[in-house]
C-alpha positions in Angstrom: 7.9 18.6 69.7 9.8 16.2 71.8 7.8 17.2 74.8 4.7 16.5 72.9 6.4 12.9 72.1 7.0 12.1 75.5 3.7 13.1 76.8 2.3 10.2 74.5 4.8 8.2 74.7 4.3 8.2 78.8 0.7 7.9 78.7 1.0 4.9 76.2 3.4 3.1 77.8 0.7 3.7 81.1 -1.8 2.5 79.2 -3.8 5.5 80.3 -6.8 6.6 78.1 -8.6 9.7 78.1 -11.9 10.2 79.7 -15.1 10.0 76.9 -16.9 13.2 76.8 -19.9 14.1 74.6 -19.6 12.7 71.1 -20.1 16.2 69.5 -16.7 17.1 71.5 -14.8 14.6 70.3 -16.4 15.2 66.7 -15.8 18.9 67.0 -12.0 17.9 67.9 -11.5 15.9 64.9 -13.0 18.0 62.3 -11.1 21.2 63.5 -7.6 18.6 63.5 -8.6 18.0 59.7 -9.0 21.4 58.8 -5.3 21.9 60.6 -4.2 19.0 58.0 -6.0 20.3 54.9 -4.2 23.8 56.7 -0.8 22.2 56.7 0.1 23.0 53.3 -0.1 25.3 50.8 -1.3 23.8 47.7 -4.6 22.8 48.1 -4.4 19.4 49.0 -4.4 17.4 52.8 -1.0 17.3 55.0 -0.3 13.4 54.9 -0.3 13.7 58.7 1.5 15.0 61.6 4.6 13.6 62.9 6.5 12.8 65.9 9.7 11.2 64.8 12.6 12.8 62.3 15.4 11.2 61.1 16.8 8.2 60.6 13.3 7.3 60.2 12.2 9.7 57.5 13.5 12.3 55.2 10.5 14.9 55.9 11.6 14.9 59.6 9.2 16.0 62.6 5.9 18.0 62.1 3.6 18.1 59.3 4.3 15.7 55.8 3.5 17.2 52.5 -0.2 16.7 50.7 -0.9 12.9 50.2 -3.1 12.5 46.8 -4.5 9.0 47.9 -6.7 10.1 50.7 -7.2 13.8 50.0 -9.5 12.0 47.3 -11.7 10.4 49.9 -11.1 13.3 52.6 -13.2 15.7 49.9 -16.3 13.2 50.5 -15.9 13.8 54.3 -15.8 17.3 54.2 -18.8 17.5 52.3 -20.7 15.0 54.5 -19.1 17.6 57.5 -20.5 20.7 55.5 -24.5 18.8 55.1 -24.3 17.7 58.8 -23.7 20.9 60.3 -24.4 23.5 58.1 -20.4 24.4 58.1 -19.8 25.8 54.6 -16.3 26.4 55.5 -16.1 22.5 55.0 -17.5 22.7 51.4 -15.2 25.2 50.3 -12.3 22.9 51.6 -13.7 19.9 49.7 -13.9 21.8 46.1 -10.1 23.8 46.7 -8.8 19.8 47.2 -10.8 18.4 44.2 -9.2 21.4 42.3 -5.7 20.9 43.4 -6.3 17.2 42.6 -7.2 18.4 38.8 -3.4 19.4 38.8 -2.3 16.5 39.9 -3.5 13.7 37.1 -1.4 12.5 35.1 -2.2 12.2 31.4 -3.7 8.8 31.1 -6.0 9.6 33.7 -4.3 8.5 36.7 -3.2 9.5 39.9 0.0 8.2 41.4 0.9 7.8 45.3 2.9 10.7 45.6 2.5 14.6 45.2 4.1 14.7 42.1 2.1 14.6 38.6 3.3 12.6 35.8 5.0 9.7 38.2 3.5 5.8 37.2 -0.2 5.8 38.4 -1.2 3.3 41.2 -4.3 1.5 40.9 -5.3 1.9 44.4 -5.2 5.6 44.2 -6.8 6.6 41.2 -9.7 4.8 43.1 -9.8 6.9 46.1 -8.9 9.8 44.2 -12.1 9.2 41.9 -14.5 8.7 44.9 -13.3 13.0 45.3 -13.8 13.7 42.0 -17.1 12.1 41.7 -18.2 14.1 44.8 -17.2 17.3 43.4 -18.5 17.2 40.2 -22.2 16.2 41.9 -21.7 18.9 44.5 -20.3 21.6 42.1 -21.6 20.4 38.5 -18.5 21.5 36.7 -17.7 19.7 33.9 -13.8 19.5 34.7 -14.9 17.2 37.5 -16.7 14.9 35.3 -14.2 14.7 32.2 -11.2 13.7 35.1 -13.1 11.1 36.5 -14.4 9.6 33.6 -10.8 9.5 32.7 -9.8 8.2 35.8 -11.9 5.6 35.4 -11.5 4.3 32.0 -8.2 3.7 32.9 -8.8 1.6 35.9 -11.0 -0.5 33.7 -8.5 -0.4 31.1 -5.7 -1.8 33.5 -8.2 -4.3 34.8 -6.7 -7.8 33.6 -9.7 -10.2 32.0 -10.3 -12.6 35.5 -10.8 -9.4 37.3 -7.8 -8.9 39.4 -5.7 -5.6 39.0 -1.8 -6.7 38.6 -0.1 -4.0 36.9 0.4 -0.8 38.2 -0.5 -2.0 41.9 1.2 -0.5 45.4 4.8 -2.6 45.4 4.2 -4.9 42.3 1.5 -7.2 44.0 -2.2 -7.8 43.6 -4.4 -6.4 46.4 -8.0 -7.7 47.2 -8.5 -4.2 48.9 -9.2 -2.8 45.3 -12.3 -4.0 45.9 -12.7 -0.3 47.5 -11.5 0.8 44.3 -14.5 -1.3 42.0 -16.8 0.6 45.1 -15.4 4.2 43.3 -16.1 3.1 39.8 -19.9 2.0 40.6 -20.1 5.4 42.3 -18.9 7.3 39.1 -21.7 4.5 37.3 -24.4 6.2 39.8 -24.1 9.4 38.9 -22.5 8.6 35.3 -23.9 5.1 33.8 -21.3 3.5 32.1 -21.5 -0.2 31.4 -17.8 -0.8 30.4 -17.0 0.7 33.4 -19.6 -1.0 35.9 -18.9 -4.6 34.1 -15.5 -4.3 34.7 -16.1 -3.1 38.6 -18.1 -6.4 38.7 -15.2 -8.3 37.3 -13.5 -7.7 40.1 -15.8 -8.0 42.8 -16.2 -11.3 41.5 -12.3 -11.6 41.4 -12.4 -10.8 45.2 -15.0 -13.6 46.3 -12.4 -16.3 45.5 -10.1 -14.9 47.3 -12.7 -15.6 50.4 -11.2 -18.3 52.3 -13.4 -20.5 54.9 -12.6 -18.1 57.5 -14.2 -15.6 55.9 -11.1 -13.5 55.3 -9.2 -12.9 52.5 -5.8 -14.2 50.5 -3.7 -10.9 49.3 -5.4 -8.5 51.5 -1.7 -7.3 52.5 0.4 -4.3 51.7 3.1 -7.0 51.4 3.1 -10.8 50.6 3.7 -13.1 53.2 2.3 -10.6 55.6 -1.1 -10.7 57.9 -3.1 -7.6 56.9 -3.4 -4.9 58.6 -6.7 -4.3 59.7 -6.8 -1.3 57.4 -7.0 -3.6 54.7 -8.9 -6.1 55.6 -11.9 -3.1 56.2 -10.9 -1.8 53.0 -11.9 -5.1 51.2 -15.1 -5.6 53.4 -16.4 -2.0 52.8 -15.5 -2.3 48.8 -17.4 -5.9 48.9 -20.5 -4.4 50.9 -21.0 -1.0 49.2 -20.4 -2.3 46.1 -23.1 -5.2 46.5 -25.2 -3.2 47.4 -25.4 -0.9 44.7 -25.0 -3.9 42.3 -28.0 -5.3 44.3 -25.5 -8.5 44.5 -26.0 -10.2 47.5 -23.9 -13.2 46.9 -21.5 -9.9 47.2 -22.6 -8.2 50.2 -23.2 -11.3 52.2 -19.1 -12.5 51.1 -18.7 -9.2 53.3 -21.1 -9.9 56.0 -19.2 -12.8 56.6 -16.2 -11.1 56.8 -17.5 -8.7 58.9 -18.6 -11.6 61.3 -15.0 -13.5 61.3 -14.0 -10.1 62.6 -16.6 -9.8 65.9 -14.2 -12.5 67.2 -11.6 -10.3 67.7 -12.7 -7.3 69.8 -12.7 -7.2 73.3 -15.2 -6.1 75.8 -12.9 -2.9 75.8 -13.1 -2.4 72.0 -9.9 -3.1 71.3 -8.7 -5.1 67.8 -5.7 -6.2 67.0 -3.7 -4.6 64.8 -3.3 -7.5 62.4 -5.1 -10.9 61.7 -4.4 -13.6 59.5 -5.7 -14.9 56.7 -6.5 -18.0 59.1 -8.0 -15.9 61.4 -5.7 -15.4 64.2 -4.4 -12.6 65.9 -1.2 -11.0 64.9 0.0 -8.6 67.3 -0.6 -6.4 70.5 -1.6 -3.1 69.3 -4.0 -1.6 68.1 -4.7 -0.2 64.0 -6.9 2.9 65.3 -7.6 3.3 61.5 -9.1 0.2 60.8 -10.9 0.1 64.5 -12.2 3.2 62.9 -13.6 1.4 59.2 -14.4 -1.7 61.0 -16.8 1.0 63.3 -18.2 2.0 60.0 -18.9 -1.5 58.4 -20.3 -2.5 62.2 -22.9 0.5 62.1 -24.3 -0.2 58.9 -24.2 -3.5 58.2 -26.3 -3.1 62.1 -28.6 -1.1 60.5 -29.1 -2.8 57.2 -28.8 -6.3 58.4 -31.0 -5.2 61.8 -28.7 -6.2 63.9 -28.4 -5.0 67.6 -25.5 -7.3 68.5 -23.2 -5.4 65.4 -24.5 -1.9 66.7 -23.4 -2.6 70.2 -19.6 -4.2 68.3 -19.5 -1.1 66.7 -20.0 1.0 69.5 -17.8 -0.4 72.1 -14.8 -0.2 68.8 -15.6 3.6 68.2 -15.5 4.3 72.0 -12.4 2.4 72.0 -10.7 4.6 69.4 -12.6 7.9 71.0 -10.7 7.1 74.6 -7.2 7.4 72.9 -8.2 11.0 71.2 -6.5 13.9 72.9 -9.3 16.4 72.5 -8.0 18.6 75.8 -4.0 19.2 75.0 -3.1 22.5 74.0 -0.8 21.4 71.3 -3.3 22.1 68.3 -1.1 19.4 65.9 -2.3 16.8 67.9 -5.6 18.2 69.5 -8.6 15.8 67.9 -6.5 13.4 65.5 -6.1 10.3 65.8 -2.9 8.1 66.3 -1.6 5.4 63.5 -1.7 2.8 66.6 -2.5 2.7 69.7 0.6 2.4 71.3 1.8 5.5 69.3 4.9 2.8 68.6 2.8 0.1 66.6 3.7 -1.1 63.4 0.7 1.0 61.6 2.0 4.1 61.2 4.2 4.3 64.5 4.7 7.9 66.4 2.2 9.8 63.8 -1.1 11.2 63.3 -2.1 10.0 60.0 -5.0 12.0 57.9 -7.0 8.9 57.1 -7.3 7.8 60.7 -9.3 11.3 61.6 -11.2 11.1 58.3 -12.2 7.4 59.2 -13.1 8.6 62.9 -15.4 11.7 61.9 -16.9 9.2 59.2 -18.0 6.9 61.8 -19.4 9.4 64.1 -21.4 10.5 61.4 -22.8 7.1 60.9 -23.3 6.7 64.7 -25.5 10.1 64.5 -27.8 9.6 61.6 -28.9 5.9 63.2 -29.4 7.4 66.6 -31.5 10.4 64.6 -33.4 7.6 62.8 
């Protein structure tokens, strides 16, 4: 393992990339990394991510982290999309066994809390993503379990909901978070499938919450894991995607165009390389050297179809230059199979996003945007 640490630790510090290949490869790469995550562990549910650091910095050590509720919600949606793409029903029957194990997991209230143990306080943020999984499965696999979690899941978002829109209680470290805006996106998903108004008024609420949080820039105030912090980029896609998607299916577009112009404040920052810095400020500027290969990921996404919706060459071409970006830092080659095909926290493996670890999220994010890429260049 400490081999495998230096190798990328070297290269980083050379600033040496990886030469592109065909975009199946590196898709290939990534899908077969996820299926090592989902792999990882025994339960059912998605290996937070693989690891190249131990202690003093963590109590799990080096290697693979135990299941992470949050985003094995959202990875069931991408292994579905992998199983329709490719006719890979291997992917499917991954999808289901993590909405199953994520039936164990809620607590009794309906929520799902940020760790993998049941009955622990639920967190707004990811009862959200889990609910965009649940949804998923109950569509793909019509059983009614599906269905009666998520519409508990998402009566009690709407229950927590305070009355100007904003979610304060029960939030990651005690503060409000625009980026729930990704979580009003899950509950007008469940409304698709499952129409609800007390649950699609209150997803307006706070969509409505989040446009005064728009600043002139474009960006937004409390888009941060912490206050007093510039957002991650991670964050900042999170609350642009929630914005968009939900507008769209509100058919709001004083909504989706808050996140158009978002989306544009953003263009700024990538370089002719692709490259986005790993933080940016509510004002707008630039916070630090590296690279969030997660959010370059999202932003991808967001780029690709606000390109196609908007018809927009200029944002197709943005969009492509931040995938390739991302796509020339993927190992796809090394024989070390933890690490063949993901993707890094940040690029320098040393950033301040998830430093010296291959987070699940940042591969689900990647194979998400390739996907996008594909069905434009099909259509």
């Amino acid at each position: 393992m400490m081999n495998a640490l230096s190798s990328v630790l070297c290269r980083d510090m050379a600033r040496k990339g990886f030469p592109l290949r065909l975009l199946q490869d590196h898709q290939k790469a990534a899908i077969a990394w996820l299926k090592t995550a989902h792999d990882s562990t025994s339960d059912g549910g998605v290996g937070y991510g693989y690891y190249l650091r131990g202690q003093p910095f963590s109590v799990y050590g080096l290697g693979w982290r135990p299941s992470y509720v949050e985003t094995s919600g959202y990875i069931i949606e991408t292994f579905y999309d992998i199983a329709q793409a490719y006719n890979d029903a291997d992917s499917a029957i991954r999808a289901e066994k993590v909405g199953r194990w994520l039936l164990t997991m809620q607590n009794i209230d309906g929520s799902f809390s940020n760790n993998s143990f049941s009955n622990a306080g639920g967190i707004v943020f990811d009862t959200g993503q889990v609910l965009f999984g649940l949804v998923r499965c109950f569509v793909e696999t019509h059983d009614r379990a599906f269905q009666s979690a998520a519409r508990k899941a998402a009566y009690w978002l709407a229950g927590n909901l305070e009355e100007d829109g904003a979610w304060r209680a029960n939030t990651h470290l005690g503060n409000v978070h625009t980026y729930n805006t990704r979580t009003a996106w899950a509950m007008l998903e469940y409304c698709k499938i499952l129409p609800d108004a007390k649950i699609c008024g209150a997803a307006r609420r706070n969509l409505h919450w989040a446009l005064t949080q728009q600043t002139e820039t474009g960006l937004f105030d409390n888009c941060s894991f912490k206050k007093g912090r510039a957002p991650d980029t991670h964050t900042i896609a999170y609350a642009i995607r929630g914005l968009y998607e939900g507008g769209l299916l509100l058919d709001d577009e004083r909504i989706y165009a808050a996140a158009h112009k978002a989306a544009m404040k953003m263009t700024e920052h990538v370089s002719p390389s692709g490259f986005i810095p790993g933080r940016v400020s509510t004002s707008g500027k630039p916070n630090n050297s590296y690279s969030c290969l997660t959010g370059n990921c999202q932003m991808a996404i967001i780029w690709f179809k606000m390109s196609r919706y908007f018809n927009d060459p200029a944002l197709y071409k943005i969009a492509g230059d931040t995938l390739n970006f991302v796509l020339k830092t993927q190992n796809i080659k090394t024989k070390n199979g933890n690490i063949r095909g993901g993707v890094k926290g940040s690029h320098p493996i040393w950033g301040r996003y998830a430093p010296l670890s291959y987070p699940n999220w940042a591969t689900k994010f990647l194979i998400d945007a390739i996907l996008i890429k594909q069905s434009i260049v099909r259509s």
